[in-house]
DRENPA-3360 file (N, C-alpha, C; in nm, 2 decimals, always signed):
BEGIN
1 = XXXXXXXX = -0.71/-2.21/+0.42/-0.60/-2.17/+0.34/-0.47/-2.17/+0.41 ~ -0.36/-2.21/+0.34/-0.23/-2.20/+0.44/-0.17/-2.08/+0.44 ~ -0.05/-2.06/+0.53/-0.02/-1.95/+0.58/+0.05/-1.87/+0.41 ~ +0.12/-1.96/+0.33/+0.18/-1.91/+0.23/+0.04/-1.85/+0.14 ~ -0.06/-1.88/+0.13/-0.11/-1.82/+0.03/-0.21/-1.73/+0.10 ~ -0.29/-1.67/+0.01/-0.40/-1.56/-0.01/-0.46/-1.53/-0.11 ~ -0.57/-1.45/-0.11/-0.67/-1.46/-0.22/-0.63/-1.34/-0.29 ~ -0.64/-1.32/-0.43/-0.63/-1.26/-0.53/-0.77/-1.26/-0.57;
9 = XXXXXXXX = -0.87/-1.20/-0.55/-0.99/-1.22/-0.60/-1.03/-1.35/-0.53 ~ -1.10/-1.41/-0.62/-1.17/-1.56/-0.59/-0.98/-1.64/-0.63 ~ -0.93/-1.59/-0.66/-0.75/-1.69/-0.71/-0.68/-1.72/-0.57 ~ -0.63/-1.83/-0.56/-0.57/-1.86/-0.43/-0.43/-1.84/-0.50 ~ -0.33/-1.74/-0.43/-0.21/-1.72/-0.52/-0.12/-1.74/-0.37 ~ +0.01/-1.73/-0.40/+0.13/-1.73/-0.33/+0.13/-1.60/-0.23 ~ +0.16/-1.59/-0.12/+0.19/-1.45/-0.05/+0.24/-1.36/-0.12 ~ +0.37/-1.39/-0.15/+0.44/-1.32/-0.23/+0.39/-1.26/-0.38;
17 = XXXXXXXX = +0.32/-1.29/-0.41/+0.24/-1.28/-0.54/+0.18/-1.15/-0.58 ~ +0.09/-1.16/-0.46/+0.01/-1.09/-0.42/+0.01/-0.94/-0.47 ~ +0.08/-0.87/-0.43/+0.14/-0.73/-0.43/+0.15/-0.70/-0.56 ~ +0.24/-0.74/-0.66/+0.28/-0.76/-0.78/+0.15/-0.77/-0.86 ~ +0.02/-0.86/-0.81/-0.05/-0.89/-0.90/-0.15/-0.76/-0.86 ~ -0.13/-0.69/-0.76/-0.26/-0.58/-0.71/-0.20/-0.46/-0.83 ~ -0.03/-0.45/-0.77/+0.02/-0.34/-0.85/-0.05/-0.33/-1.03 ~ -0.05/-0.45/-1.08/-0.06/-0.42/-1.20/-0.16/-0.41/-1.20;
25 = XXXXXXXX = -0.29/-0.44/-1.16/-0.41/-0.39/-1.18/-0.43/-0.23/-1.18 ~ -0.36/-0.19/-1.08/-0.40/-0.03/-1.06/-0.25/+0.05/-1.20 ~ -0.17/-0.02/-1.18/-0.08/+0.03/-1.34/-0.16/+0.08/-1.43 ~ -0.27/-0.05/-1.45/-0.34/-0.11/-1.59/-0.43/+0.02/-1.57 ~ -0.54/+0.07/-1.46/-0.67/+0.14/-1.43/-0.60/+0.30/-1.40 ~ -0.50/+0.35/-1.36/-0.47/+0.42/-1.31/-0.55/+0.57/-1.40 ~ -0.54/+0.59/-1.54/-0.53/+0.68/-1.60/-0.67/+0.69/-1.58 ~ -0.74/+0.62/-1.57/-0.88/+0.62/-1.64/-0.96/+0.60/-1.49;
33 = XXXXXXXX = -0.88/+0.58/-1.35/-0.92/+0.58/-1.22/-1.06/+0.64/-1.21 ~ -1.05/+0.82/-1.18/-1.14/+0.88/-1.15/-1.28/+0.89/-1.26 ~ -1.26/+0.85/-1.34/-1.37/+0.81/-1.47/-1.45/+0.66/-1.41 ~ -1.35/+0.56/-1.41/-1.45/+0.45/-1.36/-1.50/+0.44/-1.24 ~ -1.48/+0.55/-1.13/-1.50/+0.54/-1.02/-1.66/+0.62/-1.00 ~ -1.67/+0.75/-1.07/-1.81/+0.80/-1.16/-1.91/+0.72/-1.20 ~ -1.86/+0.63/-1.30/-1.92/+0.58/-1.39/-1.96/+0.43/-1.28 ~ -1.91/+0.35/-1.24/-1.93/+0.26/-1.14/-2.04/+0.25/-1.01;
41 = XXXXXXXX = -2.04/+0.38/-0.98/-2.12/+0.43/-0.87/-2.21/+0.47/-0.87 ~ -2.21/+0.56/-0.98/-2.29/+0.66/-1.07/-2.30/+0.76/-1.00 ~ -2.17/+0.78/-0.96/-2.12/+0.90/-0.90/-2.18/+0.90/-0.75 ~ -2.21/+0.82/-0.67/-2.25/+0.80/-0.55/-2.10/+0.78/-0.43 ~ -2.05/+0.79/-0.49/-1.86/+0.74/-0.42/-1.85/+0.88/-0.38 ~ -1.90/+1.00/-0.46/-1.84/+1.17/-0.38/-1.99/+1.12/-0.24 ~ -2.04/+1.12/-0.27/-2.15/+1.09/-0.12/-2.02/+0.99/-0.02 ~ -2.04/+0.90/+0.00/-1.99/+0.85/+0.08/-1.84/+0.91/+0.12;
49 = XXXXXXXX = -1.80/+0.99/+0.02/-1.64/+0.99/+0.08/-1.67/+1.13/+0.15 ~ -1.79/+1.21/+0.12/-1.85/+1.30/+0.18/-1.85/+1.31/+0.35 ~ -1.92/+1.18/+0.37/-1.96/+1.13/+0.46/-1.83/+1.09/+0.59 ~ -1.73/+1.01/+0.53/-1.61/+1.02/+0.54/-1.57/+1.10/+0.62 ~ -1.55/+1.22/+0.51/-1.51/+1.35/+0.57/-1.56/+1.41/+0.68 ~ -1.66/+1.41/+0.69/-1.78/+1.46/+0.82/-1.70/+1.40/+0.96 ~ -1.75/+1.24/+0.98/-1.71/+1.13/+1.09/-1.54/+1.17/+1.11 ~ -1.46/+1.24/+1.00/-1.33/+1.22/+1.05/-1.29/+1.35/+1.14;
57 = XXXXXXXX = -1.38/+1.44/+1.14/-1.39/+1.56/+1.23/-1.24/+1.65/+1.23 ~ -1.18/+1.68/+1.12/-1.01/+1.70/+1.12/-1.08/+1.86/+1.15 ~ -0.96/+1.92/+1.18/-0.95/+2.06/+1.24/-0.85/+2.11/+1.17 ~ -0.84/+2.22/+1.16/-0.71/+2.31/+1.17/-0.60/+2.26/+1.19 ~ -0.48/+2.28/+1.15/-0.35/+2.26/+1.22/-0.29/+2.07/+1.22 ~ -0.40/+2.00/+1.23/-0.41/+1.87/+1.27/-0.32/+1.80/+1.13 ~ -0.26/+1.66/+1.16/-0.15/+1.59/+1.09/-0.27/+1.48/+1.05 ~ -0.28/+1.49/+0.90/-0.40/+1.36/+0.87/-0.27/+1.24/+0.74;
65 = XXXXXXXX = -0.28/+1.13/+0.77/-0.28/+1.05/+0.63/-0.40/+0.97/+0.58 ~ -0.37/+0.97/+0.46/-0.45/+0.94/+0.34/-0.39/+0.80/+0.30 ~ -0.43/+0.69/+0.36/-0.36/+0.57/+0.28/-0.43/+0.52/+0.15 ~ -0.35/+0.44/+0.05/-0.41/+0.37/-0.05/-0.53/+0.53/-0.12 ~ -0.45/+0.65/-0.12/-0.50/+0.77/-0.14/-0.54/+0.79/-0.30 ~ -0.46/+0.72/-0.36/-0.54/+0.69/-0.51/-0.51/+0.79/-0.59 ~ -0.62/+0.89/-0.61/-0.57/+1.01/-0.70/-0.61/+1.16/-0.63 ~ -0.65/+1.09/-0.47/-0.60/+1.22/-0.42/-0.72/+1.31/-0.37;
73 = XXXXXXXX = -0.91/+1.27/-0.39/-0.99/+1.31/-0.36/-1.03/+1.34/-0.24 ~ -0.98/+1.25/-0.13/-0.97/+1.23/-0.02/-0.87/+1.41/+0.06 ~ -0.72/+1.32/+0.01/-0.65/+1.41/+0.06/-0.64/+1.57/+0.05 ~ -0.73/+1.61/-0.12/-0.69/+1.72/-0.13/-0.84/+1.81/-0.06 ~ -0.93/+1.76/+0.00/-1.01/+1.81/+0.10/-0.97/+1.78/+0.24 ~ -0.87/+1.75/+0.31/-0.83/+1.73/+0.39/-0.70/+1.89/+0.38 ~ -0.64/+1.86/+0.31/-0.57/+1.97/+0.28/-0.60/+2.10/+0.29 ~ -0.74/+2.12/+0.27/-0.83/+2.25/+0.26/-0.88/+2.27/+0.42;
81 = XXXXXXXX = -0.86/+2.15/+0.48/-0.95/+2.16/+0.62/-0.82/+2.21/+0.74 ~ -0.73/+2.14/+0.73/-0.58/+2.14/+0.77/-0.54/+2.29/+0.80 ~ -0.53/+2.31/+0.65/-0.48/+2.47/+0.64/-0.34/+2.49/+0.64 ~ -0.23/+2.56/+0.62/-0.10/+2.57/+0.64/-0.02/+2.58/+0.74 ~ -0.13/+2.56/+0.88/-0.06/+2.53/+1.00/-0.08/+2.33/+0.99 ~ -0.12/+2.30/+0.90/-0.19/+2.14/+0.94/-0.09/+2.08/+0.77 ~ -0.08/+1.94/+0.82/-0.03/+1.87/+0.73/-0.11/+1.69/+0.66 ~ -0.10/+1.68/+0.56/-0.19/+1.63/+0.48/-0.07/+1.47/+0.44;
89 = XXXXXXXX = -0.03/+1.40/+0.45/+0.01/+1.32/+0.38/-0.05/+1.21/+0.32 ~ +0.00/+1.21/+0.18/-0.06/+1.10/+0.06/-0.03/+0.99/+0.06 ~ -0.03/+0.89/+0.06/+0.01/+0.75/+0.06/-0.06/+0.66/+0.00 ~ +0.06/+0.62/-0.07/-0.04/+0.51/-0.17/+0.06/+0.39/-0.21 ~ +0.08/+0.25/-0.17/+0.17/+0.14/-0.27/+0.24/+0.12/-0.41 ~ +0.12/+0.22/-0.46/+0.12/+0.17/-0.64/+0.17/+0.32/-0.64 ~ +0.28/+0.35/-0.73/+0.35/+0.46/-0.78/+0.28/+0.51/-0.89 ~ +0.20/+0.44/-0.98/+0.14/+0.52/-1.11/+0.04/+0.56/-1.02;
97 = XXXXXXXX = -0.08/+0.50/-0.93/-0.12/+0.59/-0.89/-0.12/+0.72/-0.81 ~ -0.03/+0.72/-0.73/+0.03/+0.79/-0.63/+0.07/+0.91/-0.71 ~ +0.11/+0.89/-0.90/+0.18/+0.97/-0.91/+0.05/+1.05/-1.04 ~ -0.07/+0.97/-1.01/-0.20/+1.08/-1.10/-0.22/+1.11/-0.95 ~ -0.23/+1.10/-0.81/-0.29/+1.19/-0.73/-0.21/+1.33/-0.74 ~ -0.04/+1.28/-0.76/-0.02/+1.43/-0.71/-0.02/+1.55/-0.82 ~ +0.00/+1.45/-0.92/-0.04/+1.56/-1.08/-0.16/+1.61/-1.03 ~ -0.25/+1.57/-1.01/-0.36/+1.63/-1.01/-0.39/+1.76/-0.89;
105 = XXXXXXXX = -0.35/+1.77/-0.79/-0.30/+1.81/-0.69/-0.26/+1.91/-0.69 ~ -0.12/+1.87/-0.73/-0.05/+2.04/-0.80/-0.11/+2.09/-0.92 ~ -0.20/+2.05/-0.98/-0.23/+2.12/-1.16/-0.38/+2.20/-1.06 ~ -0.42/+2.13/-0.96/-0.53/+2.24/-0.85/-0.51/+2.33/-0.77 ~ -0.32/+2.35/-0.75/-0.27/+2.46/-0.69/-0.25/+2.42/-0.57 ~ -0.30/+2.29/-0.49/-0.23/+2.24/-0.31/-0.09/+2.24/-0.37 ~ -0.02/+2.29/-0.27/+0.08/+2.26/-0.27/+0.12/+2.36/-0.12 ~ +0.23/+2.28/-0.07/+0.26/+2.34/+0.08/+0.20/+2.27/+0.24;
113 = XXXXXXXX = +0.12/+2.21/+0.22/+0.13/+2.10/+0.34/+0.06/+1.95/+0.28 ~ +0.12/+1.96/+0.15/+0.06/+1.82/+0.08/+0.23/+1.76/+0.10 ~ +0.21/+1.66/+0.18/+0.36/+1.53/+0.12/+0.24/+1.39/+0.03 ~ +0.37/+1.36/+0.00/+0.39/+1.21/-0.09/+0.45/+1.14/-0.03 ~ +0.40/+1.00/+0.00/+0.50/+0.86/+0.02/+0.49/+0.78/-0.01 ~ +0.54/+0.68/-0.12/+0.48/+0.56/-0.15/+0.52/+0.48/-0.03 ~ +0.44/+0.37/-0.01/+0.43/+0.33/+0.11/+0.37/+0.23/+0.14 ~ +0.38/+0.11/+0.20/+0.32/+0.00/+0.21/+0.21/-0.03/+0.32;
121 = XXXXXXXX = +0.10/-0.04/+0.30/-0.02/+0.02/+0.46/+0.03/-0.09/+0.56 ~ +0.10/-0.19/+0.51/+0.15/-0.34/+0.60/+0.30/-0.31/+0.68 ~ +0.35/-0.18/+0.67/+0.50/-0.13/+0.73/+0.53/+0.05/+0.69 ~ +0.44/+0.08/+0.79/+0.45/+0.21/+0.75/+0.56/+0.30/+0.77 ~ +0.63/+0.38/+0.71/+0.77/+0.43/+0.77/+0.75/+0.59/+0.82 ~ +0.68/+0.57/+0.91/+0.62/+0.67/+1.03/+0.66/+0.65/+1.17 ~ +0.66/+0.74/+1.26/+0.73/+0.73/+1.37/+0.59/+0.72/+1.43 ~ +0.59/+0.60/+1.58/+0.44/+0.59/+1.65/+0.38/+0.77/+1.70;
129 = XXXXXXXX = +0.26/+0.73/+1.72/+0.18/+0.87/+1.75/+0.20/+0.99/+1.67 ~ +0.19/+0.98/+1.54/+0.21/+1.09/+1.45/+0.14/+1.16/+1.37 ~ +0.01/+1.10/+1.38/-0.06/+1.13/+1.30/-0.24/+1.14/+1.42 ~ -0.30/+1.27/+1.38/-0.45/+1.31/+1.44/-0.54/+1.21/+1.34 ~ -0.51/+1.19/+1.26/-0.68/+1.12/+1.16/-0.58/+1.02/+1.06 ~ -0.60/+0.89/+1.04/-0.57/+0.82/+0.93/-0.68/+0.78/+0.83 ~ -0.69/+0.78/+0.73/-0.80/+0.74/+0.67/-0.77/+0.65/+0.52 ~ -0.79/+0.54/+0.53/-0.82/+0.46/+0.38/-0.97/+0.41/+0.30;
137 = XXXXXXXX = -0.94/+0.46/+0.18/-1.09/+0.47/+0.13/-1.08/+0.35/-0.02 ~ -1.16/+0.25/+0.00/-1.13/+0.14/-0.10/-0.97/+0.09/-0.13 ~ -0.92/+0.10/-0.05/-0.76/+0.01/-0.01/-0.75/-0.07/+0.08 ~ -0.82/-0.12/+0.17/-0.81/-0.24/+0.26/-0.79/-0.34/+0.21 ~ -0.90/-0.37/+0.14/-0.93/-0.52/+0.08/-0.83/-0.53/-0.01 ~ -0.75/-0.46/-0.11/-0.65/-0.48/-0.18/-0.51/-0.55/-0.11 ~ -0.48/-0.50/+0.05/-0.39/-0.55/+0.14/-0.41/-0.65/+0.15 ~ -0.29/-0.73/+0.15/-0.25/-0.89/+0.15/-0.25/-0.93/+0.32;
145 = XXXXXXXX = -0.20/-0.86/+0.42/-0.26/-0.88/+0.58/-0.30/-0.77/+0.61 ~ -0.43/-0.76/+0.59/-0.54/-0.68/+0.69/-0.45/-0.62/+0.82 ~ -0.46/-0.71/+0.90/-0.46/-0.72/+1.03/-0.32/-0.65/+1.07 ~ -0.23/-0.64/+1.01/-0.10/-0.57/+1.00/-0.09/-0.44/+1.00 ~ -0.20/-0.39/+0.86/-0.25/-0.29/+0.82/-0.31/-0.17/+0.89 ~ -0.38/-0.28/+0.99/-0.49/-0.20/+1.09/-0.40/-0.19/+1.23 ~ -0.29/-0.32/+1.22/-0.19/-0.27/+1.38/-0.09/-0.14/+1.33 ~ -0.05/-0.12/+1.23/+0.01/-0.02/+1.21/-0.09/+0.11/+1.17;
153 = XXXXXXXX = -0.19/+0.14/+1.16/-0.28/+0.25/+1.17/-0.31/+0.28/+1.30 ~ -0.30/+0.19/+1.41/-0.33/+0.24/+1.55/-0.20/+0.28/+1.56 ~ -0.08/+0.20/+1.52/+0.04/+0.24/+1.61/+0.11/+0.41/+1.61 ~ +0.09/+0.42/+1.46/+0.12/+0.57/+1.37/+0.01/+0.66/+1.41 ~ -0.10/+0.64/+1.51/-0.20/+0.72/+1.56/-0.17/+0.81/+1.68 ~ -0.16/+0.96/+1.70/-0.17/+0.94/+1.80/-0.28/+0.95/+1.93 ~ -0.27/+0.95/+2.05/-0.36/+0.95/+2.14/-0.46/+1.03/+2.08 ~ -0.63/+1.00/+2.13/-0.71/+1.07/+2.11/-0.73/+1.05/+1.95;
161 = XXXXXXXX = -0.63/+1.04/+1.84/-0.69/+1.00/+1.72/-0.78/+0.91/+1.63 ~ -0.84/+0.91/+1.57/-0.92/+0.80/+1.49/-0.88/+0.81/+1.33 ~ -0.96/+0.63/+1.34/-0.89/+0.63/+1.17/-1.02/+0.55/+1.14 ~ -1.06/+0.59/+1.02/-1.18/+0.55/+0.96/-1.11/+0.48/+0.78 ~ -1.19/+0.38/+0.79/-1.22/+0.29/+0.69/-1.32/+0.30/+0.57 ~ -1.33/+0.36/+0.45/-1.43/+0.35/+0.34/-1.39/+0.22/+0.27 ~ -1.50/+0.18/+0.29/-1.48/+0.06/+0.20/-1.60/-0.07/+0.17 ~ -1.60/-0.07/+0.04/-1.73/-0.15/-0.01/-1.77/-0.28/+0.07;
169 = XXXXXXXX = -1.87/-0.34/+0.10/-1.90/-0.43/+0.19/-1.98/-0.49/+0.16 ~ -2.05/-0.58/+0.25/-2.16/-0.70/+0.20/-2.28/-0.59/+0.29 ~ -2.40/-0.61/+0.11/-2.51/-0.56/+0.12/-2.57/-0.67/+0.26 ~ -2.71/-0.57/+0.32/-2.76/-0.62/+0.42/-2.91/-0.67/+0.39 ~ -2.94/-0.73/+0.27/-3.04/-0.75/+0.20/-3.00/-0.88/+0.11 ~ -3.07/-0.98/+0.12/-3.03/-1.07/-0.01/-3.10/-1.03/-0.12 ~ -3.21/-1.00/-0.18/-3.27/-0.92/-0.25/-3.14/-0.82/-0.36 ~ -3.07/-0.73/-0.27/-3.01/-0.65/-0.30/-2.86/-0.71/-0.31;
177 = XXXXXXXX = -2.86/-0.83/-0.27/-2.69/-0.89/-0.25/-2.69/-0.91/-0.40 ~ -2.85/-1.04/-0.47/-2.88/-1.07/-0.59/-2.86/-0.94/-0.75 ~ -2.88/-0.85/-0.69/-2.92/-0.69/-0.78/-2.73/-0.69/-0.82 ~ -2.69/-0.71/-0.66/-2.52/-0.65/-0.65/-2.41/-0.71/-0.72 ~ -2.47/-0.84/-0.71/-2.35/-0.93/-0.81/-2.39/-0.92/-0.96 ~ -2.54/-0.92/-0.98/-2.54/-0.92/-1.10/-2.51/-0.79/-1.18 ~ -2.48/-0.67/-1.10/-2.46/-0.59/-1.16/-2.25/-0.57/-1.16 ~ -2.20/-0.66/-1.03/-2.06/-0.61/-1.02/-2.01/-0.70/-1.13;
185 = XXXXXXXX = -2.09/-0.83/-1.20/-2.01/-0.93/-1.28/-2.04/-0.92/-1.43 ~ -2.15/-0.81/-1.44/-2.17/-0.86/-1.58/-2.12/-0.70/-1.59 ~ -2.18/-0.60/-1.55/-2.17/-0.45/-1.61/-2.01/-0.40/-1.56 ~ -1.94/-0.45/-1.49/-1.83/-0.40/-1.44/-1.71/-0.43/-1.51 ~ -1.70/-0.56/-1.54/-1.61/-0.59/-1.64/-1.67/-0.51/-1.79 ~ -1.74/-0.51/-1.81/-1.81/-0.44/-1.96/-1.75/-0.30/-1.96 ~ -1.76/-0.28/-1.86/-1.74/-0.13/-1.84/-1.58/-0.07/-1.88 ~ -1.52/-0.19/-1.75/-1.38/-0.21/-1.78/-1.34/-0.18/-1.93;
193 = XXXXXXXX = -1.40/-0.28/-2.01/-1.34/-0.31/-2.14/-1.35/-0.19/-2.22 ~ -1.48/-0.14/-2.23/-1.49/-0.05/-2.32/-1.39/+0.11/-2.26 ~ -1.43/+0.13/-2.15/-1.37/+0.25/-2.07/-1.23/+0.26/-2.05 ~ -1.19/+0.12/-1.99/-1.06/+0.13/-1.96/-0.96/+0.10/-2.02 ~ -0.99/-0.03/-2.10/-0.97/-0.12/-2.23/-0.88/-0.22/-2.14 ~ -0.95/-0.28/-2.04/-0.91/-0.37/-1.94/-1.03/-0.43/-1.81 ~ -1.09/-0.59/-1.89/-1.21/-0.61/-1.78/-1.16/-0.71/-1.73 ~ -1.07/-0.77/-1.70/-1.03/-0.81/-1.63/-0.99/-0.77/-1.46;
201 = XXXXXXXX = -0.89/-0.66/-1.53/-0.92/-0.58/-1.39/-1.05/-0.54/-1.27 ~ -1.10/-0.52/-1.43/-1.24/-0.49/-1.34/-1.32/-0.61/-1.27 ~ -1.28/-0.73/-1.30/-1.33/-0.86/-1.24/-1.25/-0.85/-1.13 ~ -1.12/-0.83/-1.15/-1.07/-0.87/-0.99/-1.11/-0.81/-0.89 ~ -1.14/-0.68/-0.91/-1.19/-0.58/-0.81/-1.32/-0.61/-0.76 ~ -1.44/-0.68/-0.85/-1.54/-0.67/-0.83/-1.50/-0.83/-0.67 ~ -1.42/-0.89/-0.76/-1.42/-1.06/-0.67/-1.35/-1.03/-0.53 ~ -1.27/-0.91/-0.50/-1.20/-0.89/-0.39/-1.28/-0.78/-0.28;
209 = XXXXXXXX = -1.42/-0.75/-0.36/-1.53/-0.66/-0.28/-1.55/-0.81/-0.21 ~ -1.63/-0.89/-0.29/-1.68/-1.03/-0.19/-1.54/-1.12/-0.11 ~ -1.46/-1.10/-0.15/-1.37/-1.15/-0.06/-1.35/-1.08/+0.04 ~ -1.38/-0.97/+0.09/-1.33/-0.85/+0.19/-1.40/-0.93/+0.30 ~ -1.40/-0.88/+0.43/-1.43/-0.89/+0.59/-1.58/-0.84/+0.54 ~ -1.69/-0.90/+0.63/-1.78/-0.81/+0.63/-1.78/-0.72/+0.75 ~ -1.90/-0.63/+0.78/-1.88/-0.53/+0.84/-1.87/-0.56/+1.01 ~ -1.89/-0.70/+1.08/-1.85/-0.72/+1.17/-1.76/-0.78/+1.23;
217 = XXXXXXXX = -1.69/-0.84/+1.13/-1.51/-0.89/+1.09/-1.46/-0.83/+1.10 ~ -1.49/-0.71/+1.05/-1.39/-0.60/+1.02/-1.37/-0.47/+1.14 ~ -1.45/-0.47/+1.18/-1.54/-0.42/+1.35/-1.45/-0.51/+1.47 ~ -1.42/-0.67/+1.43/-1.34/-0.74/+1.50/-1.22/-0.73/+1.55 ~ -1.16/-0.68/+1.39/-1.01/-0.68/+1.36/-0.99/-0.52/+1.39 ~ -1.04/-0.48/+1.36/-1.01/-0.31/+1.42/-0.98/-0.34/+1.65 ~ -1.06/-0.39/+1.65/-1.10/-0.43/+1.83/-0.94/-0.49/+1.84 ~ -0.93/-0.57/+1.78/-0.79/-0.69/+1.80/-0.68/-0.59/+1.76;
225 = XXXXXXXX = -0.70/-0.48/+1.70/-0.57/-0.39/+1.73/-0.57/-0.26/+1.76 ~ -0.63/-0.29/+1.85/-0.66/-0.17/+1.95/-0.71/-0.05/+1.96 ~ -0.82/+0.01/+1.86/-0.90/+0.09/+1.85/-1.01/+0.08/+1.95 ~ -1.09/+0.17/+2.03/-1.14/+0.20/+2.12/-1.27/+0.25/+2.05 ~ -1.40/+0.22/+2.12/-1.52/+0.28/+2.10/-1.55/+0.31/+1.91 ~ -1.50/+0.14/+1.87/-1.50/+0.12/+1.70/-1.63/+0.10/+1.67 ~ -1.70/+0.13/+1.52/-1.82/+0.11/+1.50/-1.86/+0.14/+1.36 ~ -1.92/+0.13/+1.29/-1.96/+0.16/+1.15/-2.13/+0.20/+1.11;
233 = XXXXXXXX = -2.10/+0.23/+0.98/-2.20/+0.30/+0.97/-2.21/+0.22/+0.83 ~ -2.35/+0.17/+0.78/-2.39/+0.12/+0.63/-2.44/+0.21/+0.54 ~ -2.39/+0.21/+0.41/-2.47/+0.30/+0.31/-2.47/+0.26/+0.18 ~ -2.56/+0.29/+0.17/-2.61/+0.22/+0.01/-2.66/+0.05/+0.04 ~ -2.70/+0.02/+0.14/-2.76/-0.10/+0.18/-2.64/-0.17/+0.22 ~ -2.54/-0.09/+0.26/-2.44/-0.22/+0.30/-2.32/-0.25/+0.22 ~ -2.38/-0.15/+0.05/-2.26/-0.22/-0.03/-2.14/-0.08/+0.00 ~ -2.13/-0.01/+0.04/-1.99/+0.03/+0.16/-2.04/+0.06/+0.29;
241 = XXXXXXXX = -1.93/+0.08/+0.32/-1.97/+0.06/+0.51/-1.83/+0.17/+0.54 ~ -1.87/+0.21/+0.65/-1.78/+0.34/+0.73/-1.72/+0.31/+0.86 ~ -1.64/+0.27/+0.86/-1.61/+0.20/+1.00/-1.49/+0.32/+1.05 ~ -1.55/+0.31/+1.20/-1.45/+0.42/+1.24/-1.39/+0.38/+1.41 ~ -1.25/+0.41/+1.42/-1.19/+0.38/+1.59/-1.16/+0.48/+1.63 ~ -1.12/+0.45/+1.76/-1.01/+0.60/+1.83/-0.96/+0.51/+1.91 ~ -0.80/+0.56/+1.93/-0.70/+0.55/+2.02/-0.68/+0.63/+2.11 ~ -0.77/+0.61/+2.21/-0.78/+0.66/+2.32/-0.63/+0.66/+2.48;
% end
């Protein structure tokens, strides 16, 4: 592929494109987010972000962000762990999203060491070393350079911190790869249509899971920017994976 383009799903689109065509997917899904996210997993996504939470080991007082934060599931137990000596920041690209996390947020009563930033994970507007824990949970793959993504999560880290990765991956079973597609291409768009009243979307998302890094690409690219003692963890056979660094 040339430098100008990148994939949109299985679509080879323009660089520039890119962004614009992710935004409107999440525009389109935003309201109905935490419903397809349920319904998709079959509610197996509170397990793994469970899991998440464990490996990210936040404390008291400690400064966490939440990239590609969504509607907020992530950050608003982070928020609980923090406490009001500790600070929580939200971040997310897409404004309709960004803007059901924090509705939802304040209608649960956080408020006080919760910020908002819309924010690009490829140019973060953070000062280096600022943050104890960064965490993105199914937002990588939506990023147009990765690798940008992951040098500005170490950079905004500080010493001693880690930043962990949720994010769907290639099953470790062909058996179960066969099960995976046929369930991401026929039942997911379906789903889309009736639920969200948009399967398209839900096709792109399913085509940008198999477009993603697998779990030792992605173990690669974390190493190439500078995370220390990186490694992951498979669940659900592989179809997410938990990858975690520290900046030592």
């Amino acid at each position: 592929m040339s430098d100008d383009k990148t994939h949109f799903g299985y679509e080879e689109v323009p660089v520039g494109e890119k962004q614009d065509r992710v935004r409107a997917v999440f525009d389109s899904v935003a309201s109905r987010y935490d419903l397809m996210n349920d319904l998709m997993s079959l509610g197996i996504h509170r397990l793994w972000k469970r899991r998440t939470l464990e490996l990210a080991g936040v404390r008291r007082g400690q400064r966490v962000l939440d990239l590609a934060a969504g509607t907020g599931d992530l950050a608003e137990r982070f928020a609980c762990i923090v406490g009001a000596d500790g600070e929580v920041v939200m971040s997310d690209i897409n404004q309709a999203m960004l803007e059901q996390g924090r509705s939802r947020l304040v209608n649960a009563g956080l408020v006080g060491n919760l910020d908002y930033v819309q924010a690009n994970a490829e140019a973060l507007p953070f000062e280096s070393d600022s943050f104890d824990c960064i965490t993105i949970g199914f937002g990588l793959r939506n990023v147009t350079h990765k690798q940008l993504a992951l040098n500005e999560m170490f950079r905004v880290l500080r010493a001693g911190g880690r930043a962990l990765i949720l994010e769907f991956s290639h099953p470790t079973t062909k058996p179960l790869e066969k099960v995976y597609d046929a369930y991401s291409f026929a039942v997911l768009p379906t789903l889309g249509r009736f639920v969200a009243g948009d399967s398209a979307s839900y096709r792109y998302l399913a085509e940008s899971i198999r477009m993603h890094p697998d779990q030792e690409t992605l173990l690669g690219m974390m190493e190439l920017a500078g995370f220390e003692r990186a490694g992951y963890e498979n669940h659900t056979g592989g179809i997410v994976a938990i990858h975690r660094g520290y900046k030592l």
